[in-house]
C-alpha positions in Angstrom: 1.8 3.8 20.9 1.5 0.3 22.1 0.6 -2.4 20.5 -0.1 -6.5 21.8 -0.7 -9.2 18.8 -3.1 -11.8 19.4 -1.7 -14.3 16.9 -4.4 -16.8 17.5 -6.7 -14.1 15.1 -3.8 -12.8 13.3 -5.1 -9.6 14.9 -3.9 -6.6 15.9 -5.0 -4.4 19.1 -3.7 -1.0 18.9 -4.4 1.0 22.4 -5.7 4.2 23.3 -4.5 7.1 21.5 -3.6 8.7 24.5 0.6 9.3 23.9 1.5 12.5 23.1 3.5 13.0 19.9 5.1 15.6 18.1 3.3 17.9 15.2 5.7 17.0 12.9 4.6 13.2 13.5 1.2 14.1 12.4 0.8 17.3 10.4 2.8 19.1 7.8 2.8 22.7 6.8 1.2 23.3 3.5 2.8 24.1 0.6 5.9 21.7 1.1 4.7 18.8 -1.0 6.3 16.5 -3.4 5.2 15.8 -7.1 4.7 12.7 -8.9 6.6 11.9 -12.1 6.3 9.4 -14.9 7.9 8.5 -18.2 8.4 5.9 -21.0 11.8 4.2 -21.8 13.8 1.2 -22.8 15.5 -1.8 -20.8 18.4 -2.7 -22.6 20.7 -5.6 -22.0 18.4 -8.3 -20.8 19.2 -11.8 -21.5 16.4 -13.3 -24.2 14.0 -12.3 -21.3 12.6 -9.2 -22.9 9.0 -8.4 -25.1 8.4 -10.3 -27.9 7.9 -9.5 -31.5 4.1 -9.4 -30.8 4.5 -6.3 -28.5 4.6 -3.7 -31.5 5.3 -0.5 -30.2 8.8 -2.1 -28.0 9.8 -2.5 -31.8 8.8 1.1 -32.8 10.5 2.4 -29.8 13.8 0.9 -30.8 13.7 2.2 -34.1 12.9 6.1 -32.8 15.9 5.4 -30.9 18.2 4.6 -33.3 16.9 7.6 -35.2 18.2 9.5 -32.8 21.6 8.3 -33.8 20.9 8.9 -37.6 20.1 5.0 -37.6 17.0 4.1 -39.9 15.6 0.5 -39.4 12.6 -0.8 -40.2 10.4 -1.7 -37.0 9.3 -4.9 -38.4 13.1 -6.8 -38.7 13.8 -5.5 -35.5 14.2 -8.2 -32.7 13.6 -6.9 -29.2 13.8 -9.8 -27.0 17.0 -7.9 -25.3 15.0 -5.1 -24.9 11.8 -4.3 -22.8 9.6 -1.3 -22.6 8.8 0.2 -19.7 7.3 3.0 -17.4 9.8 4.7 -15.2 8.3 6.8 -12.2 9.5 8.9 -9.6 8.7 10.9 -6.4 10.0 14.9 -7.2 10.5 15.5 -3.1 9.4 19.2 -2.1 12.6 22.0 -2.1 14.6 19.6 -4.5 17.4 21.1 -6.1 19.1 20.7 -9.8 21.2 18.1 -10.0 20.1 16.2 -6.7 19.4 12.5 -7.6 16.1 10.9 -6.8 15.3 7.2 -6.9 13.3 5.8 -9.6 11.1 2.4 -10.5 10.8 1.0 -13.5 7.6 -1.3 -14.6 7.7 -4.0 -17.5 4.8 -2.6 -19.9 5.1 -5.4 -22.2 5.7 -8.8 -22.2 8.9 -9.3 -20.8 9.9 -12.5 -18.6 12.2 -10.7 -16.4 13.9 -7.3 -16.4 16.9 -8.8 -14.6 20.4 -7.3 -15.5 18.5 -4.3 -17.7 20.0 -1.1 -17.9 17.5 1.9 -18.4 18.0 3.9 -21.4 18.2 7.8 -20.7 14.5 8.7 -19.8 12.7 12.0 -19.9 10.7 12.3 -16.7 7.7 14.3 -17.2 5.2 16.4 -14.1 1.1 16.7 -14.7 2.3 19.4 -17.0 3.9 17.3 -19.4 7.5 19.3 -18.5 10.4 17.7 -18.0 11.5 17.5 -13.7 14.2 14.8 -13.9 16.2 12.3 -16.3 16.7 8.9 -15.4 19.0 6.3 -16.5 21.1 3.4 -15.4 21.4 -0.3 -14.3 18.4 -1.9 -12.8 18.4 -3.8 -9.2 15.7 -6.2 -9.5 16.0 -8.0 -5.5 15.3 -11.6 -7.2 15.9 -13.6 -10.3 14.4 -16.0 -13.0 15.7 -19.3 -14.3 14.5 -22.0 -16.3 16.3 -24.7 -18.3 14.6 -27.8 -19.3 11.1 -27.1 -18.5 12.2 -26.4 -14.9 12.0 -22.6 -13.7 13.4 -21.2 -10.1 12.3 -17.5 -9.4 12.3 -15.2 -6.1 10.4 -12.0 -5.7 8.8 -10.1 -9.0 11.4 -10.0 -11.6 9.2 -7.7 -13.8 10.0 -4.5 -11.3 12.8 -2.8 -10.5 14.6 -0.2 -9.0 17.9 2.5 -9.9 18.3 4.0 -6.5 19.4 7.7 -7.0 19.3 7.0 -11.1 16.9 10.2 -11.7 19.1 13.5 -12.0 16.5 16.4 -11.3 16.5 19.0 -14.4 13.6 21.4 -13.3 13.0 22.8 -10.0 9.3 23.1 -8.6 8.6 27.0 -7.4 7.2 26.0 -3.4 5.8 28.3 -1.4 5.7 27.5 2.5 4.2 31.1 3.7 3.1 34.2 2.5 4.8 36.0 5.4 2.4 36.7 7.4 0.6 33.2 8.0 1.7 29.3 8.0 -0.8 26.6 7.4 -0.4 23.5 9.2 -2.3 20.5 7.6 -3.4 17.2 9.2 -2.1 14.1 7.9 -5.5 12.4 9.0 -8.3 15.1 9.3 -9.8 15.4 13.2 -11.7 18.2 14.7 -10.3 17.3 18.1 -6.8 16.8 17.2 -6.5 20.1 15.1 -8.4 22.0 17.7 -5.7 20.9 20.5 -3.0 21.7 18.1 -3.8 25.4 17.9 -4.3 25.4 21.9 -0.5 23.6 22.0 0.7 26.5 20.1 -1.2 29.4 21.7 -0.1 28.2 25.2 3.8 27.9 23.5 6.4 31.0 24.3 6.5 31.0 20.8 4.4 34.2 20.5 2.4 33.1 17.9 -1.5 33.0 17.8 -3.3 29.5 15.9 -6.7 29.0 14.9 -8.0 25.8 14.0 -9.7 26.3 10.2 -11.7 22.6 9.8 -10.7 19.2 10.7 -7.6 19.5 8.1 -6.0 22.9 8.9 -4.4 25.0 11.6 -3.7 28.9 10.8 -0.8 30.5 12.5 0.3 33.8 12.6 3.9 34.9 12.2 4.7 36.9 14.9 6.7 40.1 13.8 10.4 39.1 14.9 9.8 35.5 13.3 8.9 36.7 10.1 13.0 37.2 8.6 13.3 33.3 10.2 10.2 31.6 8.9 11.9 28.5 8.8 13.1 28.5 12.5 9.8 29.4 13.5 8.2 26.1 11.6 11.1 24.3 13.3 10.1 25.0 16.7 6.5 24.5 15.8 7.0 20.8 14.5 9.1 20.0 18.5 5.4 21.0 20.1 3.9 17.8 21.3 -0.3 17.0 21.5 -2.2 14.2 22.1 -3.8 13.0 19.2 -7.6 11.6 19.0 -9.0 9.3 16.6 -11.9 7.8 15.7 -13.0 4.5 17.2 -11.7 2.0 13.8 -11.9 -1.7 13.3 -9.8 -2.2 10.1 -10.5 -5.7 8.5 -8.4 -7.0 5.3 -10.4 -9.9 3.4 -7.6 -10.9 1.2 -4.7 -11.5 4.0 -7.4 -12.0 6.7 -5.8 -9.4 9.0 -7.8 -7.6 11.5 -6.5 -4.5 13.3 -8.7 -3.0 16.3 -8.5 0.2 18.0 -8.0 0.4 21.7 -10.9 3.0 21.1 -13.6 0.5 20.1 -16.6 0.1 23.0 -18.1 -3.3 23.2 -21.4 -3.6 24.9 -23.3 -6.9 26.3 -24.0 -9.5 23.7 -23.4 -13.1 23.2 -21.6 -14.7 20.7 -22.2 -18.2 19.4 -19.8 -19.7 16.3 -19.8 -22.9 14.7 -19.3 -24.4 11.2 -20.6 -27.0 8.7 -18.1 -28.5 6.5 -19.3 -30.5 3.5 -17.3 -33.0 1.5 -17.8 -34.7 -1.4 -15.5 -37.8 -2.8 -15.7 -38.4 -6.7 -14.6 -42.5 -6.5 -14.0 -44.1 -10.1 -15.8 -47.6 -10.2 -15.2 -50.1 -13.5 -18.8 -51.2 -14.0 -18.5 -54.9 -15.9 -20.9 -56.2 -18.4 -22.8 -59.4 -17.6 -21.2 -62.7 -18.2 -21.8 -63.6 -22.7 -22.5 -60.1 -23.3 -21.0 -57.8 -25.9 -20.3 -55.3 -23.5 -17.2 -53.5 -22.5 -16.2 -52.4 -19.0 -17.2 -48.9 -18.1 -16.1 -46.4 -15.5 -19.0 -45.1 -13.3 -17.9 -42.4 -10.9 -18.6 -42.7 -7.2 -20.1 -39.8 -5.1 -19.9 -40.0 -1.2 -21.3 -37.0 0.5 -20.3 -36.3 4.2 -22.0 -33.4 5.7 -20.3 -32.5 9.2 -21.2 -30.0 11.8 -18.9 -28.9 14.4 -20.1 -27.9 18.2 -21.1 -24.7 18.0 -19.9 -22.9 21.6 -21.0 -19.5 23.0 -18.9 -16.7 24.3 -20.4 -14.0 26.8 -19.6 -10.3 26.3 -19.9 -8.3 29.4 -20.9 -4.5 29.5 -16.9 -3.4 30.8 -15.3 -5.5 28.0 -11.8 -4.1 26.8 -10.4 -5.2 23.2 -8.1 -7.7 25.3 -11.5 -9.3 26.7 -13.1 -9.6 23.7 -10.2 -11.4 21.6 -9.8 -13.7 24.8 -13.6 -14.3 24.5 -13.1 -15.3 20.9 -10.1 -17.2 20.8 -12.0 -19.6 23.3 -14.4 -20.2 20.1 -11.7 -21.1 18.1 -12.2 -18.4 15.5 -9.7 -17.9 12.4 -9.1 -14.5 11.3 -11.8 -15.1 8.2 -14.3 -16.0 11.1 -13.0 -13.2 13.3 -14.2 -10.8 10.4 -17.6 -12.3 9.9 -18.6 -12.2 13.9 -16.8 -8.0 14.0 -19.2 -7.4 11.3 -22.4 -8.8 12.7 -21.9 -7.2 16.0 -21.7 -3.8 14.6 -25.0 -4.5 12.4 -26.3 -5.7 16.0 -25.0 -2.2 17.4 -23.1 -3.9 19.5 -20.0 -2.5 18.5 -19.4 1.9 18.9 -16.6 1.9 15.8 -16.6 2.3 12.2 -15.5 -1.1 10.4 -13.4 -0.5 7.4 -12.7 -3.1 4.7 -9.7 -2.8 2.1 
């Protein structure tokens, strides 16, 4: 799909969904899904950057530990600022085997400064079920660092996060189930009547002898056809190589915090007029030494200052026209002089004016 950035908004204009792409690219068959994992460990090995003695359980956790090795110490004499406490979780990836590695993140719970040069403690992963999937352990790779000496501190990217790429060993096995042998259920990634509807007509009008019916906006049944059913997997192979031609929905996607705006080459604009300006007030706090008459017994005092400037720029007015594309309309706008803030405020009021056919989604 193509895509032209208008960096005087900091926007983004994504065109027509009118490519075709492949099924795989959009839907998955149901069934093959991955599972979520998540478990509570130790990072050993850090360097004085770990939780303090205020974080109590990183001191009870280090004493079950040594348990573990017949070692009993109080909690309360224990020093863990080379240690931190941590969550460690993991993506269990559908059809995984035992023994296949998996990668893992670990999180700082605590209060730890840094989890750089940590190693992970062997850590029982567990499912929703509270079972145990996968085991991780091993050295951390942070992508930054911490340093301070003196008062002065240098750091790059978020020390308190890290990663063990491939440190999870999988134990369990998840049972998955792709077909019952008859049928295969192909789900939407995002949920369109239109899109599922010309999935099933892809597949009907395929060689591959096998009949879909479109169930909601989500789901598309198909029917093995007999001599596919000993080569189920073949058949969902050839299924994902079909290609369609997606719709959507007509989407204007606006992000307050970063000020990003992304626009859909579906949006329809219709005649309207835009006018933007701003008013920009500033205020000066200026300390003045106020000095006691001339004999007095009075002391100098410091009055503050206020100058108020009010200033209001020239507002100007764009014209929309009834044919305007997304192109036109960030033209238009860019000869307002708009930031991306403003962008967002003027998107808004023209789809409470209806002049705007899209849904307008804030994150």
């Amino acid at each position: 799909m193509r895509r032209a950035i208008a960096t005087g908004l900091g926007l983004l204009l994504a065109t027509g969904a009118g490519a075709q792409v492949r099924i795989k690219d959009i839907a998955g068959v149901q069934g093959a899904r991955g599972n979520q994992l998540v478990g509570y460990g130790l990072v050993v090995g850090l360097e004085g950057s770990g939780d303090s003695n205020s974080t109590l359980f990183t001191a009870q956790s280090v004493a079950n530990a040594l348990q573990r090795f017949n070692i009993t110490v109080p909690p309360g004499i224990i020093k863990v600022k080379n240690v931190a406490a941590v969550l460690v979780t993991a993506d269990l990836p559908a059809f995984v085997r035992n023994g296949t590695r998996i990668d893992a993140t670990v999180s700082s719970i605590g209060d730890a400064r840094s989890l750089q040069g940590g190693t992970l403690i062997q850590t029982p992963l567990l499912g929703a079920d509270s079972q145990v999937y996968a085991v991780a352990q091993g050295p951390l790779s942070i992508g930054g660092f911490n340093f301070s000496a003196g008062g002065a501190q240098a750091q790059k990217n978020h020390v308190n996060v890290g990663r063990i790429p491939g440190g999870a060993i999988v134990e369990r096995e998840v049972p998955t189930s792709i077909s019952d042998g008859e049928t295969i259920q192909i789900t939407l990634r995002e949920p369109d009547f239109t899109t599922a509807s010309r999935i099933a007509e892809a597949i009907n009008a395929s060689q591959l002898q096998a009949i879909a019916r479109p169930l909601d906006p989500y789901a598309v049944q198909v029917a093995v056809p007999p001599d596919s059913r000993g080569d189920v997997v073949g058949l969902i192979a050839r299924l994902e190589t079909l290609t369609v031609t997606p719709d959507a929905v007509a989407r204007i996607v606006v992000n307050e915090r970063t000020g990003t705006v992304v626009i859909g080459g579906d949006v329809r604009i219709s005649p309207c007029a835009i006018a933007h300006g701003s008013l920009q007030v500033k205020v000066d706090n200026t300390p003045v030494v106020a000095l006691p008459a001339p004999l007095t017994p009075g002391k100098p005092v410091v009055v503050p200052q206020k100058d108020v400037a009010v200033r209001e720029s020239r507002g100007k007015l764009a014209a929309i026209g009834r044919n305007t594309t997304v192109d036109q309309l960030v033209k238009a706008l860019n000869t307002l002089g708009v930031t991306p803030r403003d962008l967002i405020s003027i998107l808004q009021a023209m789809r409470s004016g209806g002049h705007i056919a899209a849904q307008i989604e804030v994150q």
